[in-house]
ZAZA-483263 format. One record per residue (C-alpha): residue number from 1; residue in one letter; x, y, z. Coordinates in pm, whole numbers. Layout:
<nodes>
resi NUM, resn a, px X, py Y, pz Z $
...
</nodes>
This chain:
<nodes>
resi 1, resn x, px 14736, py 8029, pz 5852 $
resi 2, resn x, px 14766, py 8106, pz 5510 $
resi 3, resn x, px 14374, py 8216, pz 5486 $
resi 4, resn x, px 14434, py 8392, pz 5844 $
resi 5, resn x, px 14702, py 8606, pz 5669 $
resi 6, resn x, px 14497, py 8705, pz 5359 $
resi 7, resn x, px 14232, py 8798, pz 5609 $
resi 8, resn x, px 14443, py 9019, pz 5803 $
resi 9, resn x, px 14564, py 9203, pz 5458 $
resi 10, resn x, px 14212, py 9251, pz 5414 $
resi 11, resn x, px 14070, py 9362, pz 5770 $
resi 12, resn x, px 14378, py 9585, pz 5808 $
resi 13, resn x, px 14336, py 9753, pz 5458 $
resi 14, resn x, px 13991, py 9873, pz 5558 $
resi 15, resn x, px 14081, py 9998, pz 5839 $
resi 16, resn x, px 14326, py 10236, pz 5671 $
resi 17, resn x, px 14102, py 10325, pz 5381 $
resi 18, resn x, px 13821, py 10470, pz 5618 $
resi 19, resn x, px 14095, py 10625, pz 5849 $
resi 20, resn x, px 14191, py 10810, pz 5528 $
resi 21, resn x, px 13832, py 10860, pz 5420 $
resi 22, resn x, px 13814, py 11004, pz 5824 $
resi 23, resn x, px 14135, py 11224, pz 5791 $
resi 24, resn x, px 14120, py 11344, pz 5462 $
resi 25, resn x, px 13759, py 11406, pz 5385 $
resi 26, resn x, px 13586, py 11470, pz 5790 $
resi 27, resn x, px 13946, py 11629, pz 5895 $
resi 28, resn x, px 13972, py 11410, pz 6200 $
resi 29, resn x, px 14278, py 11405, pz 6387 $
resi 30, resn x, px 14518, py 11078, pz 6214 $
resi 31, resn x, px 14637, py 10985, pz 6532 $
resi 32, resn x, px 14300, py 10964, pz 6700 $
resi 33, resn x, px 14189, py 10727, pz 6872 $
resi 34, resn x, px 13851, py 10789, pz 6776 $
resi 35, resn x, px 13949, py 10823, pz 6417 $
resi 36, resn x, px 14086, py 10440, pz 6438 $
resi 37, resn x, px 13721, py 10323, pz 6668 $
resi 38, resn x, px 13522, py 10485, pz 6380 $
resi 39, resn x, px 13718, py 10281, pz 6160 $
resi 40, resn x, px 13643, py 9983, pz 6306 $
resi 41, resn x, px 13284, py 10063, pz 6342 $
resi 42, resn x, px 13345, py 10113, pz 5939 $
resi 43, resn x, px 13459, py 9757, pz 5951 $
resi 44, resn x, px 13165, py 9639, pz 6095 $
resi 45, resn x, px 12916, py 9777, pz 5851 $
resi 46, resn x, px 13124, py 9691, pz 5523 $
resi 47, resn x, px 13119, py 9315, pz 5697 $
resi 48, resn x, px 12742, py 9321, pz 5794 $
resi 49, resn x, px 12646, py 9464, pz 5458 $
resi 50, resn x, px 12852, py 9159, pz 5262 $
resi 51, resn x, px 12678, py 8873, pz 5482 $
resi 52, resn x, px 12327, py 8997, pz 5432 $
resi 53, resn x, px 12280, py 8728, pz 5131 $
resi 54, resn x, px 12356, py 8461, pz 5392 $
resi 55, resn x, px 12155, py 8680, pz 5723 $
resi 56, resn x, px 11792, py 8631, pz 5433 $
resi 57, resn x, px 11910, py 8273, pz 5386 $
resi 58, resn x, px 11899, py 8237, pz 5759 $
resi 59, resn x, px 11597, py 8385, pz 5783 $
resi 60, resn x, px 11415, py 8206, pz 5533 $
resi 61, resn x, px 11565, py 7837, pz 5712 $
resi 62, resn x, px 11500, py 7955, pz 6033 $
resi 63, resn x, px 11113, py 8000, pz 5873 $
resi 64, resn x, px 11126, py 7670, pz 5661 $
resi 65, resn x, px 11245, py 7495, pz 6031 $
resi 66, resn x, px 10934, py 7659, pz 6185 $
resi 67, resn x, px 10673, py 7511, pz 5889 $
resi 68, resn x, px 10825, py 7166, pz 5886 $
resi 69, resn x, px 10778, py 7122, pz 6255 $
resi 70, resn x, px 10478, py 6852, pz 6220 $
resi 71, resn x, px 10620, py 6704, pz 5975 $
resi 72, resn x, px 10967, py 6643, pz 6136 $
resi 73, resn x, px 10762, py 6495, pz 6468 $
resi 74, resn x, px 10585, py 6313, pz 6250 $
resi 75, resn x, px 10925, py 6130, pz 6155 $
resi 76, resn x, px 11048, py 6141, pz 6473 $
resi 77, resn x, px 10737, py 5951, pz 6621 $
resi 78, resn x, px 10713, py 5686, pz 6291 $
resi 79, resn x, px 11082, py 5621, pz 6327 $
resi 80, resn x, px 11143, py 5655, pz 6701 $
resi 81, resn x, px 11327, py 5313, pz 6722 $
resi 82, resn x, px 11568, py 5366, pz 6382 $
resi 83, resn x, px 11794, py 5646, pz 6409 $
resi 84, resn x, px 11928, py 5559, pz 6088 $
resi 85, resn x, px 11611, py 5597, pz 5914 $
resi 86, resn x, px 11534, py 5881, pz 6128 $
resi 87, resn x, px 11808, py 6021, pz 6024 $
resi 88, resn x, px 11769, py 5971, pz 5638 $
resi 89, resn x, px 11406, py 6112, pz 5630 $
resi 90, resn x, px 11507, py 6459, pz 5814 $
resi 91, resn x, px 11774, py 6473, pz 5572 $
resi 92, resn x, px 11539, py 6345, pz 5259 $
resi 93, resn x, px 11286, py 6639, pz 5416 $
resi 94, resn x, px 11537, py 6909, pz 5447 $
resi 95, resn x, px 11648, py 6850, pz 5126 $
resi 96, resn x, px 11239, py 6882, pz 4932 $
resi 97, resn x, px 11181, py 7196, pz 5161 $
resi 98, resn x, px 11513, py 7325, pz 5076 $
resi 99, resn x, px 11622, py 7369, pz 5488 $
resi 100, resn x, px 11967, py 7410, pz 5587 $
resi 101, resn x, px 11939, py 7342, pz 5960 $
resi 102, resn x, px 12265, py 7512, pz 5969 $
resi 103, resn x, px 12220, py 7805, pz 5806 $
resi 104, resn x, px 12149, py 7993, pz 6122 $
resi 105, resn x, px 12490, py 7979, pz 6220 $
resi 106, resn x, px 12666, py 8037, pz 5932 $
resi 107, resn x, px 12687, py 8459, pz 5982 $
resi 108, resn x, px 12836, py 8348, pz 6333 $
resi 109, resn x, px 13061, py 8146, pz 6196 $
resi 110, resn x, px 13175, py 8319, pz 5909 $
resi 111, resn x, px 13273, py 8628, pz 6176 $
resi 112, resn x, px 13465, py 8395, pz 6365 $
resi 113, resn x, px 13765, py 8439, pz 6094 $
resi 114, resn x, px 13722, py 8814, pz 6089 $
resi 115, resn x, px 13722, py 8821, pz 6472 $
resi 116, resn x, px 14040, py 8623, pz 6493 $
resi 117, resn x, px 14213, py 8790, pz 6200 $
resi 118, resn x, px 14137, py 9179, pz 6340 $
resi 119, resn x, px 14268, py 9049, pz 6697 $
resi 120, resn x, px 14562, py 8954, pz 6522 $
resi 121, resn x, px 14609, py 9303, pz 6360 $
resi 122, resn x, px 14507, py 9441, pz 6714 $
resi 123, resn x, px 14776, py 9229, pz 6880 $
resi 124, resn x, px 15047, py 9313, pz 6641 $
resi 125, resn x, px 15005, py 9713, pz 6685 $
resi 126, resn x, px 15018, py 9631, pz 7021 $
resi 127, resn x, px 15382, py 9444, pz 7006 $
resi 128, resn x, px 15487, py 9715, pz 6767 $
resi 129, resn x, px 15829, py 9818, pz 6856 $
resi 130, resn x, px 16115, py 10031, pz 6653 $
resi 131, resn x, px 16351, py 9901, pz 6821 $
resi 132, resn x, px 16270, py 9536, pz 6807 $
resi 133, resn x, px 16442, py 9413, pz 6509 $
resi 134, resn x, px 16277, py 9088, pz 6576 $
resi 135, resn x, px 15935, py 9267, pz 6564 $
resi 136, resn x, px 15695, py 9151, pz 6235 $
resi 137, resn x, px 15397, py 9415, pz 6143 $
resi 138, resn x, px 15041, py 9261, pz 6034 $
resi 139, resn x, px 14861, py 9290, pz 5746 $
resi 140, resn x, px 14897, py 9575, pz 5519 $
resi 141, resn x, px 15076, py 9743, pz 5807 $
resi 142, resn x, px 15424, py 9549, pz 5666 $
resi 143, resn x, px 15368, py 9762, pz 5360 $
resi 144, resn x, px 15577, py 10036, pz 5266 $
resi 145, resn x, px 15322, py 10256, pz 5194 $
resi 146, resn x, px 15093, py 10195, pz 5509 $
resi 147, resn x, px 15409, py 10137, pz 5766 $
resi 148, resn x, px 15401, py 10459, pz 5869 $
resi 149, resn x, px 15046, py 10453, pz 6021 $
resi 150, resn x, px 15173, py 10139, pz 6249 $
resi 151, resn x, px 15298, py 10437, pz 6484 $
resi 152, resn x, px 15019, py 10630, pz 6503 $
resi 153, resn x, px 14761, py 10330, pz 6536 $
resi 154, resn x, px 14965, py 10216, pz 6827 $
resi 155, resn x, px 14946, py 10556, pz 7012 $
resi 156, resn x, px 14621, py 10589, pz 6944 $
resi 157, resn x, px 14377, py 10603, pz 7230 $
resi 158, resn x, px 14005, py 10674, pz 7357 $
resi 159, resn x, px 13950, py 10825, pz 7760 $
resi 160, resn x, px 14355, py 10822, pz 7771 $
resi 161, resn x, px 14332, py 10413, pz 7697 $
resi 162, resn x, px 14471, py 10249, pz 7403 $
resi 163, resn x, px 14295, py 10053, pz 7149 $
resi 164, resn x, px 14525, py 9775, pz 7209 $
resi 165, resn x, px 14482, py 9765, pz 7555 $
resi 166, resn x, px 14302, py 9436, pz 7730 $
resi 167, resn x, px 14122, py 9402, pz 8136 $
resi 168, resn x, px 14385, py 9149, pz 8195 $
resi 169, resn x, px 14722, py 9396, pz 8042 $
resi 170, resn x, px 14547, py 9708, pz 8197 $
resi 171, resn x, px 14842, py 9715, pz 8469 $
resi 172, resn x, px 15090, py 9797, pz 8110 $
resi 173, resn x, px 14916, py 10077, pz 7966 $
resi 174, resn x, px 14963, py 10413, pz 8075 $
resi 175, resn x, px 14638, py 10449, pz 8255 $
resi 176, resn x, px 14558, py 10103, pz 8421 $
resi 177, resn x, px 14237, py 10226, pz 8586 $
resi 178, resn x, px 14034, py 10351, pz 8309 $
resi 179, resn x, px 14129, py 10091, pz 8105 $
resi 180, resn x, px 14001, py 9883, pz 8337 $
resi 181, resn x, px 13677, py 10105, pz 8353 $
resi 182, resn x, px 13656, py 10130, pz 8016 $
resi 183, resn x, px 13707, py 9742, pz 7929 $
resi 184, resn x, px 13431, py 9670, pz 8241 $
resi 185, resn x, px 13227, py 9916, pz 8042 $
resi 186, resn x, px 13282, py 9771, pz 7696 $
resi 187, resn x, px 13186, py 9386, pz 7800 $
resi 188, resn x, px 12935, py 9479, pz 7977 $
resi 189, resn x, px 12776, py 9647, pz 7648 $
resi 190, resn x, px 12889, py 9358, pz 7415 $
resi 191, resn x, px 12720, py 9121, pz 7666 $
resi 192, resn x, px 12393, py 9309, pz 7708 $
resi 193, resn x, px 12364, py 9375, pz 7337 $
resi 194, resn x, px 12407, py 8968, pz 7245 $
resi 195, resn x, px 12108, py 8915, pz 7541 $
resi 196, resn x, px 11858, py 9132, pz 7435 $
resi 197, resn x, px 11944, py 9045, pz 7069 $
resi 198, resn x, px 11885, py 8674, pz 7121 $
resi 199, resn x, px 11621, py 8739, pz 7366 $
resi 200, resn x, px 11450, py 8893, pz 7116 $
resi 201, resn x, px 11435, py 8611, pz 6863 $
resi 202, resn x, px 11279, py 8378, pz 7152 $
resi 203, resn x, px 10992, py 8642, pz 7267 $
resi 204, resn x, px 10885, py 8754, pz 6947 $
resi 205, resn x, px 10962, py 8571, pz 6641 $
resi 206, resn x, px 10922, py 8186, pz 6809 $
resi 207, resn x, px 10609, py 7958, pz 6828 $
resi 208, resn x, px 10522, py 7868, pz 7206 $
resi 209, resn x, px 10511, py 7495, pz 7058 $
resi 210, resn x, px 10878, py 7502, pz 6873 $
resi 211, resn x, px 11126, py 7248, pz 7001 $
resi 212, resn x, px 11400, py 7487, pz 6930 $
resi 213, resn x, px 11308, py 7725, pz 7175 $
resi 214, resn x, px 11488, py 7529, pz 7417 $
resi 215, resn x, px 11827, py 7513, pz 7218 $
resi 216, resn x, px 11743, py 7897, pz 7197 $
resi 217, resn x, px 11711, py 7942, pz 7580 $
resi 218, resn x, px 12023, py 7739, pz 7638 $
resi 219, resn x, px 12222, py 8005, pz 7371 $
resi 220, resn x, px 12011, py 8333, pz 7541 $
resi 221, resn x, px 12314, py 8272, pz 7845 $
resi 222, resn x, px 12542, py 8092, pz 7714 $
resi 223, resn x, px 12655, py 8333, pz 7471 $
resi 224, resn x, px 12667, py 8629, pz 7710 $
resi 225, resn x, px 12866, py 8416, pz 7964 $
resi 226, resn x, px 13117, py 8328, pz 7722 $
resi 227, resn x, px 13102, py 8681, pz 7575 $
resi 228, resn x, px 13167, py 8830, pz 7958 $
resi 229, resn x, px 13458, py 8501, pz 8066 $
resi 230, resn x, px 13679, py 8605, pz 7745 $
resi 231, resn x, px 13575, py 8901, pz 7753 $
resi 232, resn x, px 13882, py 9019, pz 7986 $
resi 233, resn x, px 14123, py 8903, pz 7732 $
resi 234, resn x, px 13977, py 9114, pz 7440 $
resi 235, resn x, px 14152, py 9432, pz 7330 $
resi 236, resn x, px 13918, py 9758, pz 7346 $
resi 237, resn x, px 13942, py 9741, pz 6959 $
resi 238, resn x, px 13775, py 9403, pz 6929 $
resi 239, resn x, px 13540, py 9514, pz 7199 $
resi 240, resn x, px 13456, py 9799, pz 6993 $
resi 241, resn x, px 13383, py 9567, pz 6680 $
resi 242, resn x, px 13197, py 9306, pz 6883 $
resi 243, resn x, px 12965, py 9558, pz 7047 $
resi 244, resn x, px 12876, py 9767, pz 6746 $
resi 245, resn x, px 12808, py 9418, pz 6541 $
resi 246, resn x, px 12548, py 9370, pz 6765 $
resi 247, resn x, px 12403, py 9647, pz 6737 $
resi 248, resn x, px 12398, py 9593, pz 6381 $
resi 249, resn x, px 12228, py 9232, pz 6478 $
resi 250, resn x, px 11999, py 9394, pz 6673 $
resi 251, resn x, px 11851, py 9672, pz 6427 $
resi 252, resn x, px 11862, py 9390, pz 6164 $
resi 253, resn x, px 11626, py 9153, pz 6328 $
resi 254, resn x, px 11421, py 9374, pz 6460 $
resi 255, resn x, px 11327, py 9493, pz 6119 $
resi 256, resn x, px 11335, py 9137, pz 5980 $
resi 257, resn x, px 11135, py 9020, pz 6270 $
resi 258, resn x, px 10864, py 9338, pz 6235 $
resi 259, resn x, px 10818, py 9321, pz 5887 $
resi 260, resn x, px 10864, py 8925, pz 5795 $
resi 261, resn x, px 10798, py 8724, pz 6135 $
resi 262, resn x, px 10744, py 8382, pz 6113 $
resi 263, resn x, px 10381, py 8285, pz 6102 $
resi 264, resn x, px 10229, py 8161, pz 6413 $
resi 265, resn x, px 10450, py 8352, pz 6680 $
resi 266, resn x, px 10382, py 8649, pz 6893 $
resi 267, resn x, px 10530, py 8930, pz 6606 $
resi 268, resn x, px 10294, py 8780, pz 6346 $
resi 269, resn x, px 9992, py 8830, pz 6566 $
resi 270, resn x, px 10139, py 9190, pz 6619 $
resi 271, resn x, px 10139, py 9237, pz 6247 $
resi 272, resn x, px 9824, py 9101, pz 6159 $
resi 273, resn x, px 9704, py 9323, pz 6425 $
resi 274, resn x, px 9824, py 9596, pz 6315 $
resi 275, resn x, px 9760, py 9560, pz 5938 $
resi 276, resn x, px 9364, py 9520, pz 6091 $
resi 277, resn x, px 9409, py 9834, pz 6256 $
resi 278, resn x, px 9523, py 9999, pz 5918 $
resi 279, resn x, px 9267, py 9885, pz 5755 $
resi 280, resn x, px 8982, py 10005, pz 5974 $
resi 281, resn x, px 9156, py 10312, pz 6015 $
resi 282, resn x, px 9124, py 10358, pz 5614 $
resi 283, resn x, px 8721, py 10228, pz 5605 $
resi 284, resn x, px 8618, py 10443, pz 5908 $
resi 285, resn x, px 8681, py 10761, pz 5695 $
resi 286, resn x, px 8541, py 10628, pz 5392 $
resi 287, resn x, px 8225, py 10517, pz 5541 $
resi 288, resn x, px 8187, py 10869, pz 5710 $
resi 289, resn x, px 8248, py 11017, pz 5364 $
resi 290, resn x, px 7920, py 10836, pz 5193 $
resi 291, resn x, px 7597, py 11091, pz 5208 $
resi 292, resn x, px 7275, py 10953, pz 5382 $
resi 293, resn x, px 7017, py 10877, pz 5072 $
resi 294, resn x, px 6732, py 10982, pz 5313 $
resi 295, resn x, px 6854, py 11308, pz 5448 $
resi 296, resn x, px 6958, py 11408, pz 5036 $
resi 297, resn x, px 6633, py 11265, pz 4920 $
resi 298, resn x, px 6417, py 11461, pz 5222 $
resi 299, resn x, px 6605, py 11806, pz 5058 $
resi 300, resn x, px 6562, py 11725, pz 4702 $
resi 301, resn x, px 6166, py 11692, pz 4806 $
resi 302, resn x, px 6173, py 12037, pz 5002 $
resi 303, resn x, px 6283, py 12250, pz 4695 $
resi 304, resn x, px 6066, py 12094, pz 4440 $
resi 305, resn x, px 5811, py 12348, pz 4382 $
resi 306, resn x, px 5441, py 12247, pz 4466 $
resi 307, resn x, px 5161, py 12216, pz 4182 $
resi 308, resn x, px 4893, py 12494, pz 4159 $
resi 309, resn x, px 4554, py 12510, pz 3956 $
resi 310, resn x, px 4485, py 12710, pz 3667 $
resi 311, resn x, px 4254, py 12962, pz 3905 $
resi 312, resn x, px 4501, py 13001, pz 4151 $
resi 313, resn x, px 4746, py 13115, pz 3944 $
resi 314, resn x, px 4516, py 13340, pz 3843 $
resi 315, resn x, px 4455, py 13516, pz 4139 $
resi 316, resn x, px 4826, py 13512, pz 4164 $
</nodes>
């Protein structure tokens, strides 16, 4: 709880230094509810920009799993009746090729805080309440200095819906009906965007013969199912932040997987192909640029004057 709460100081401070950055420098409206989304979508990149070191260590295990493949079968088929020893060899293995089987999960994981901490935030602006004396405010929101932006992040909204608002709470928010459209609308996008992003990883950037395809395929729907089932219970806010760090995801691997695939998969037979294509494309001109020898040395012999004898050039 104690990490929880230094994670909400943080999340929530962000959010009110680009909704002053938003205010104060673009002139948007403070009690926006776009001026708070953009915020979060600040949020996002600020995140996604700190856990690149760990997104290229992903990458690179994700690659290192992909090269040690016949090796680790290798084990698996020497060892097949010792587990133990099974066991101590992928480890021994991992640990020479310098593979963290984990490492693919760790920008996941690390989120997971982040997600919990800004639904906290989320949840508090939500209870806020004048009145209440029994009422607590989140994050830097309990500071003097920010408490009087807990007001105008509560009233905030987007398509008359506040940011607080959830599927499930629609029938307590002023408009019940679009923030049921708009929360339909929202996990539909989140869900689509964690599909195609993980789809992606499987069509293009995995070797037909990988073992791990299968874990992959089992992950291509059960995160969107999960994604869509608690979906109903997120706040638009979290939506918001869920749905543009795919996005993020998205754009990221695509590059990564473009420019850096892993060798023996579908993208890496689209980049060889196309580096092929580059490099014909840069011959073809240079081999159209080289002069014939016979067609210069046929005109060199037609201007070379012909020899004449002594008498004809004197009857010239």
């Amino acid at each position: 709880m104690f990490i929880l709460d230094w994670l909400k100081i943080g999340v929530s401070w962000i959010l009110v230094q680009f909704h002053s950055l938003f205010t104060n420098v673009l002139g948007m409206s403070p009690s926006s509810g776009w001026t708070w989304a953009f915020s979060i979508v600040g949020l996002v990149i600020v995140i996604r920009i700190a856990l690149i070191p760990l997104f290229v260590k992903q990458i690179k295990s994700q690659r290192n799993l992909q090269l040690i493949q016949p090796q680790m079968k290798e084990i698996q088929k020497k060892y097949a009746g010792d587990k133990d020893k099974q066991s101590q060899e992928m480890m021994k293995l991992y640990r020479e090729t310098g593979t963290n089987p984990l490492a693919s999960c760790l920008p996941i994981l690390l989120q997971a805080p982040i997600f919990f901490a800004l639904f906290g935030v989320l949840q508090s602006i939500a209870q806020y309440n004048a009145d209440d004396p029994t009422y607590t405010a989140q994050g830097v929101f309990q500071w003097e200095q920010y408490a009087s932006l807990l007001p105008q992040a509560h009233d905030a909204e987007i398509f008359g819906v506040p940011l607080y608002a959830t599927f499930m709470d629609a029938d307590q928010t002023p408009n019940p009906m679009n923030t049921r459209i708009l929360a339909i609308i929202m996990i539909l996008l989140m869900t689509a965007t964690s599909f195609i992003t993980q789809r992606q990883l499987i069509v293009k950037n995995s070797a037909p013969d990988n073992p791990m395809v299968k874990q992959q395929k089992i992950l291509l729907y059960v995160f969107p199912l999960i994604f869509a089932v608690s979906g109903i219970n997120f706040p638009i806010g979290v939506l918001i932040y869920w749905f543009t760090t795919n996005v993020w995801s998205m754009g990221q691997q695509f590059y990564v997987i473009r420019n850096n695939p892993q060798p023996g998969t579908p993208a890496h037979e689209a980049k060889e192909a196309r580096k092929a294509a580059k490099q014909a494309a840069q011959v073809g001109p240079a081999i159209e640029s080289i002069p014939d020898d016979s067609d210069t040395t046929s005109e060199t012999t037609r201007q070379q004057p012909k020899k004449t004898s002594r008498s004809q050039r004197k009857k010239k």
